[in-house]
C-alpha positions as CSV (number, residue, x, y, z in Angstrom):
1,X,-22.7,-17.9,-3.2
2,X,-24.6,-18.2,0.3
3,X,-28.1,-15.7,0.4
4,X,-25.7,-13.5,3.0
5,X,-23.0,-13.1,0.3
6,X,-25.3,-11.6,-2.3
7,X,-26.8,-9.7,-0.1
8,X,-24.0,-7.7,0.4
9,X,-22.9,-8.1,-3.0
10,X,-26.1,-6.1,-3.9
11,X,-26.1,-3.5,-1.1
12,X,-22.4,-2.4,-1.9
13,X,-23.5,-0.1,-4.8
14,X,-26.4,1.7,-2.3
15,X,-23.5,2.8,0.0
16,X,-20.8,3.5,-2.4
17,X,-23.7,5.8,-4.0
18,X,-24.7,6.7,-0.6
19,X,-21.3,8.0,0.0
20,X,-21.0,10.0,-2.7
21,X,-23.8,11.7,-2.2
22,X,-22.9,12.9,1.5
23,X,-19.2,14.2,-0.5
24,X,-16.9,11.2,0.3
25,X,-14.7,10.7,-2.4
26,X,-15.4,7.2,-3.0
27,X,-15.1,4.6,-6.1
28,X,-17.0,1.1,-6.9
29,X,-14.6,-1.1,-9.1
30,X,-16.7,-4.2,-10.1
31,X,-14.1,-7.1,-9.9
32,X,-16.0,-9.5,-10.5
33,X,-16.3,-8.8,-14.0
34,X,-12.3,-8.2,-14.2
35,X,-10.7,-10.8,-12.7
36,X,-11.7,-15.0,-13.7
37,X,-10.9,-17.9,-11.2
38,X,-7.2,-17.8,-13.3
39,X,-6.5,-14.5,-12.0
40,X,-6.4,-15.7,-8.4
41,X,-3.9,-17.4,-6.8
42,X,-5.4,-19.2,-3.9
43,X,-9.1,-18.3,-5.0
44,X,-9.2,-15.0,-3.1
45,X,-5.7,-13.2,-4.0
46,X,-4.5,-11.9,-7.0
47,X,-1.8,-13.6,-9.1
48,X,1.1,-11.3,-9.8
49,X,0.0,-11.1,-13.4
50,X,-3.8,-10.1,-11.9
51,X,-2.1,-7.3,-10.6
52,X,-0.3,-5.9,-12.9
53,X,-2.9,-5.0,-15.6
């Protein structure tokens, strides 16, 4: 992953949080730890199977 990518990575929490504090209604779901390289098609879509659990 390039500097830029976990940068953002690491700043998604902050505003998910962020969010939730000001009320939004607002949910952080770590894929990374759910899905493996198998789970995606292409590399960036889910396989059918992915998707279905």
């Amino acid at each position: 992953m390039t500097p830029a990518v976990c940068w953002t990575i690491a700043a998604i929490p902050g505003i998910v949080q962020s969010r939730a504090a000001a009320g939004k209604r607002v949910h952080l779901v770590d894929m990374y730890r759910a899905l493996t390289l198998s789970d995606l098609a292409d590399g960036v879509h889910r396989t059918p199977r992915a998707t279905a659990r």
